[in-house]
N, C-alpha and C positions, 0 to 999 in steps of 0.2 A: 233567771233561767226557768226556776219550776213555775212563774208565773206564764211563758211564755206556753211551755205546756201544755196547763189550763184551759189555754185560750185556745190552740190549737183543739185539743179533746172536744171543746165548746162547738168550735168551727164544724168539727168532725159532724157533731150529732145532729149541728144544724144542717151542713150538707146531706144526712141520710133522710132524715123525718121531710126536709124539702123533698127529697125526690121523690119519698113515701108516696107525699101529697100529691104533687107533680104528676104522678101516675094514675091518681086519681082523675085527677084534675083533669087530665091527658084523656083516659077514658071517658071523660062525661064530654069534652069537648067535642072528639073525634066521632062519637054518635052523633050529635048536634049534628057536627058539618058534613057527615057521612064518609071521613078519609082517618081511620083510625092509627093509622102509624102518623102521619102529621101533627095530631093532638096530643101524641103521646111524646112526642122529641117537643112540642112545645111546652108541655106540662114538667117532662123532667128538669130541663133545662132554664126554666123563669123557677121551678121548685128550689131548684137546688143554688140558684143567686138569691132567690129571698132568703134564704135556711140559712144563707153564709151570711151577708149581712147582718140576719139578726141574731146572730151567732156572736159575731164582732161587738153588739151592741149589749150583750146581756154579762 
């Protein structure tokens, strides 16, 4: 049980610092292509499935 936790807590931080990123990521996109809310629901959203995966994985 407290491993499961852990692993949850893990998930947690990795879904935040993704979306951290994501946001970034999202703004630099969305200048590029000139439609900044589309970069930015792209950014959070691939942010925060890389964050969990590697979340899982650490």
């Amino acid at each position: 049980m407290k491993k499961f936790f852990k692993n949850k807590f893990h998930i947690f931080i990795g879904l935040f610092l993704g979306c951290i990123f994501g946001l970034f990521l999202g703004f630099a996109i969305g200048g590029i292509i000139g439609i900044p809310v589309l970069g930015i629901v792209t950014g959070i959203s691939s942010g925060a499935i890389c964050g969990s995966l590697m979340a899982m994985f650490v």
